[in-house]
MARPA-752952 format. One record per residue (C-alpha): residue in one letter; y, x, z. Coordinates in steps of 0.02 Angstrom, whole numbers, plus 32768, in hexadecimal, padded with zeros to 4 digits. Layout:
aYXZ/...
% end
This chain:
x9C27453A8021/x9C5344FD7F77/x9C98445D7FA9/x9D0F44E4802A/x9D41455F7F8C/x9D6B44C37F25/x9DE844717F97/x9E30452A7FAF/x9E50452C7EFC/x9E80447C7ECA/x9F0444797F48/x9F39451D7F38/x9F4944F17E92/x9FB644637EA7/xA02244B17F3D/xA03F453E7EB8/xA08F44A57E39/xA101447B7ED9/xA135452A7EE1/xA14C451F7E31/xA1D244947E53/xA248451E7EAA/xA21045947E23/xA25445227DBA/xA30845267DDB/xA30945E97DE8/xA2CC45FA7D32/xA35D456E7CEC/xA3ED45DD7D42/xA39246827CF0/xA370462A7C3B/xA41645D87C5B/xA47F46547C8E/xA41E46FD7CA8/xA42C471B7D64/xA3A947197DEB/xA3D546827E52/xA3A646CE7EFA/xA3E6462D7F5B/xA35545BE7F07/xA30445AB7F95/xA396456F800B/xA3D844F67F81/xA33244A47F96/xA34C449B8041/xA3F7444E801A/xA3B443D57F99/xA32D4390802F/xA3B1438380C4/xA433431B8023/xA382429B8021/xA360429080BB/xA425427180DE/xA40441D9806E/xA37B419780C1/xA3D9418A8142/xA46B41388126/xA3EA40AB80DB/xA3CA40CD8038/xA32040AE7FEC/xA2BB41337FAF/xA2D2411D7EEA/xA39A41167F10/xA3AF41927F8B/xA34C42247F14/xA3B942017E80/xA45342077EE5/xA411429F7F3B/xA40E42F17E78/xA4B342BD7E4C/xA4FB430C7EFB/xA49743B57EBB/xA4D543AA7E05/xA57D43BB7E4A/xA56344377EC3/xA51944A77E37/xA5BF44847DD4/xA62044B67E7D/xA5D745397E99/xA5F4458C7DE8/xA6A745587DF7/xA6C445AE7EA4/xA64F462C7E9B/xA60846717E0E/xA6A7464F7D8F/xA6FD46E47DFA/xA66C47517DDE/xA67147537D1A/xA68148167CE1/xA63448507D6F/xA58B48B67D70/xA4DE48367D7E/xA4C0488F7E24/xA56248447E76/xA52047987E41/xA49147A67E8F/xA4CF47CF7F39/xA53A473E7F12/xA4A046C77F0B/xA45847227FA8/xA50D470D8012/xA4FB46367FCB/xA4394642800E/xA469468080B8/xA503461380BF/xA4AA45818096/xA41745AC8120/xA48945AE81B5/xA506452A818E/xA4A944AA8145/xA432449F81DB/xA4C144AF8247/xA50F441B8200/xA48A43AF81FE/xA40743E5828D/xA39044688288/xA30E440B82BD/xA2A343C98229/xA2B3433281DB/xA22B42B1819C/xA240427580DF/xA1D441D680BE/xA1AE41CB8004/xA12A41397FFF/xA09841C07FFB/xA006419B806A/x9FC5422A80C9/x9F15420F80BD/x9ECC4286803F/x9E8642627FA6/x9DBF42877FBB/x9D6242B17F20/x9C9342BA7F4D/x9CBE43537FE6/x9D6643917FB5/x9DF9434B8004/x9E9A43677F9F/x9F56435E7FF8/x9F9C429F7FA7/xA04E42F47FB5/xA01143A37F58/x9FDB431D7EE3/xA07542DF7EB7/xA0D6436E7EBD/xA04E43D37E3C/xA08B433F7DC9/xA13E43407DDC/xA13A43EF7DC6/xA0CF43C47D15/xA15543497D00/xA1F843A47D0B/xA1BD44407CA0/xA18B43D67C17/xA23E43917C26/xA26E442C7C39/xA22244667BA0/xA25743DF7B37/xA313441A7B79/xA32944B07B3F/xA30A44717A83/xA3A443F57A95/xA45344337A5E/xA48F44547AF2/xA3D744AB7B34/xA3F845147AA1/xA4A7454F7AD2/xA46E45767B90/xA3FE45EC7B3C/xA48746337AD9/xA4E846597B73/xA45646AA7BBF/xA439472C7B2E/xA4F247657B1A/xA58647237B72/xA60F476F7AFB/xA5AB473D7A61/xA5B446757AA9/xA664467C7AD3/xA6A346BD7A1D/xA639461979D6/xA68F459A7A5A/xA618458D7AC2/xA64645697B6E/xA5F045EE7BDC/xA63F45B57C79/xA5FF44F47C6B/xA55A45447C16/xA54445A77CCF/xA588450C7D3B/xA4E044977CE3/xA47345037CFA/xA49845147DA3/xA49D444E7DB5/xA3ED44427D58/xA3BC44AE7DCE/xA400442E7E4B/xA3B043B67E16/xA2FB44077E1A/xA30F44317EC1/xA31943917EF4/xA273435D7EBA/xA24143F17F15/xA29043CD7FAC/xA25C43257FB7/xA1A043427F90/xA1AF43EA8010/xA20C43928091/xA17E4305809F/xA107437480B4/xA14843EA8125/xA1E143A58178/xA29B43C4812B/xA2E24460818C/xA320451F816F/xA2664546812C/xA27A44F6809F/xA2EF457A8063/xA24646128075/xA20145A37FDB/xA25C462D7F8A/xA1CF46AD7FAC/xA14A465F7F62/xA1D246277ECA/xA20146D67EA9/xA13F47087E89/xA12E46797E18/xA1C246997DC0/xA193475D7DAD/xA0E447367D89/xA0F846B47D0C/xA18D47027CBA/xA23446F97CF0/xA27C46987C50/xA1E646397C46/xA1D545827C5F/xA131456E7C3C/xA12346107C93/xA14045B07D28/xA0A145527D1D/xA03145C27D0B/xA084463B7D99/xA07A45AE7E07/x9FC4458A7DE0/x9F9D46457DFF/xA007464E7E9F/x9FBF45C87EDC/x9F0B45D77EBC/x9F01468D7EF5/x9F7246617F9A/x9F1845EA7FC5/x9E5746237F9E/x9E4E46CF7FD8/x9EBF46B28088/x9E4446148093/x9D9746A980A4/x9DF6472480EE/x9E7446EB8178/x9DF846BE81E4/x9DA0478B81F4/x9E4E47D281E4/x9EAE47568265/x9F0C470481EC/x9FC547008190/x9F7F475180F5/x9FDD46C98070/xA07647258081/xA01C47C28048/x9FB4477F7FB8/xA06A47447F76/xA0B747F17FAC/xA02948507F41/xA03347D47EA3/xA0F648067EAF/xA0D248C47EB8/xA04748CA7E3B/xA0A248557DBF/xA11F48CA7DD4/xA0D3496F7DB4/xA063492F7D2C/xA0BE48AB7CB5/xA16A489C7CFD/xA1A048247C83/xA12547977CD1/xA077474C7C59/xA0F746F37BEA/xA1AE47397C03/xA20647897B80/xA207485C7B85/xA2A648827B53/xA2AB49417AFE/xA35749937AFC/xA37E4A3E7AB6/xA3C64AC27B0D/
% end
């Protein structure tokens, strides 16, 4: 039984780092830019059908992901250009049914161009689990628990560059950047394409796992309960949500699905949403912003 509760929790643990890989690119647009990038979860989706494209036109693996992040860079500069350039004055809310119209967009078309069906992704990573005494641990939830580690150190070390500095100062107040020079447009368009960029790591590492297909893009569930838990501004935040989300979504479904009939993951995550909510709505480590009225 304790061999059982172990391998619940150290791969929960490390499918909550892969989740923290979409996470990822929600909090950049928010530090970034300050909106709730509802469309996460489809750009990730995006980011693993631009690999697997690739792939298949013959490049190797270690070409065809950093061509993959240069195709998503760009779209994340497109997409402030066309889109979200023409939504500047407008109230937060309008943005955000912005990102949800891009989300839905990108569900049905991209699918529609490419195939529906799913799509293999063969990063070098054997399948066999790694078996340490009785626990077996998922090689691929491996991997992904240390790109995640990866990328928010990067992403860490980022934001206390120059130009991490001004993405920040775009974030707090976009009037206050603009009468400095800074360029809140470009500011907006890199974030996005950072944003990019993480999601193709996470579409890769997803899309071996699990096949590269439309369901990539309900990563954003999980994400958004990491991202609330942790703290929406939070990178490191996005660590410790993912842990958390994880851990709990994967030990307590792991005792209970089989007296209740199953499907109970989505709840867990549904409840740490709700009760994060209610209780510390700015997340363990996001900022509470107090405003007086």
């Amino acid at each position: 039984m304790m061999a059982y509760f172990f391998e619940l929790l150290i791969n929960g643990a490390l499918t909550g780092l892969m989740y923290s890989l979409v996470a990822l690119g929600f909090v950049l647009i928010y530090k970034s830019a300050g909106v709730p990038n509802l469309a996460q979860g489809a750009v990730v989706m995006t980011a693993g059908y631009a690999v697997w494209l690739f792939i298949s036109a013959g490049l190797p693996i270690w070409l065809a992901i950093p061509a993959a992040m240069v195709v998503m860079f760009l779209f994340g500069l497109v997409v402030e250009r066309l889109l979200l350039r023409r939504m500047v004055g407008q109230p937060i809310i309008m943005v955000v049914m912005l990102t949800l119209g891009l989300d839905i967009l990108l569900r049905g078309l991209v699918p529609g161009i490419f195939g529906s069906a799913p799509k293999s992704i063969d990063l070098g990573i054997d399948f066999a689990p790694v078996i340490i005494g009785d626990v077996f641990i998922n090689r691929t939830s491996l991997f992904g628990g240390i790109a995640a580690l990866v990328l928010v150190g990067v992403a860490l070390l980022f934001f206390r560059t120059r130009l991490g500095t001004k993405l920040r100062a775009v974030s707090d107040d976009h009037i206050s950047s603009w009468a400095v020079g800074i360029s809140v447009e470009r500011a907006i368009g890199i974030s996005w394409g950072l944003a990019g960029i993480t999601a193709v790591v996470g579409g890769a590492l997803w899309g071996s796992a699990q096949g590269v297909d439309w369901t990539l893009s309900t990563l954003l569930f999980p994400a958004v309960a990491v991202v609330i838990l942790g703290g929406i501004d939070s990178i490191p935040g996005v660590l410790v949500g993912g842990l958390l989300v994880g851990i709990l979504g994967s030990v307590i479904p792991g005792y209970l699905d089989s007296h209740v009939g199953g499907s109970t993951r989505d709840v867990v995550t549904s409840l740490i949403i709700l009760l994060t909510i209610m209780v510390r709505p700015f997340g363990i480590f996001g900022r509470e912003d107090i405003e007086r009225i």
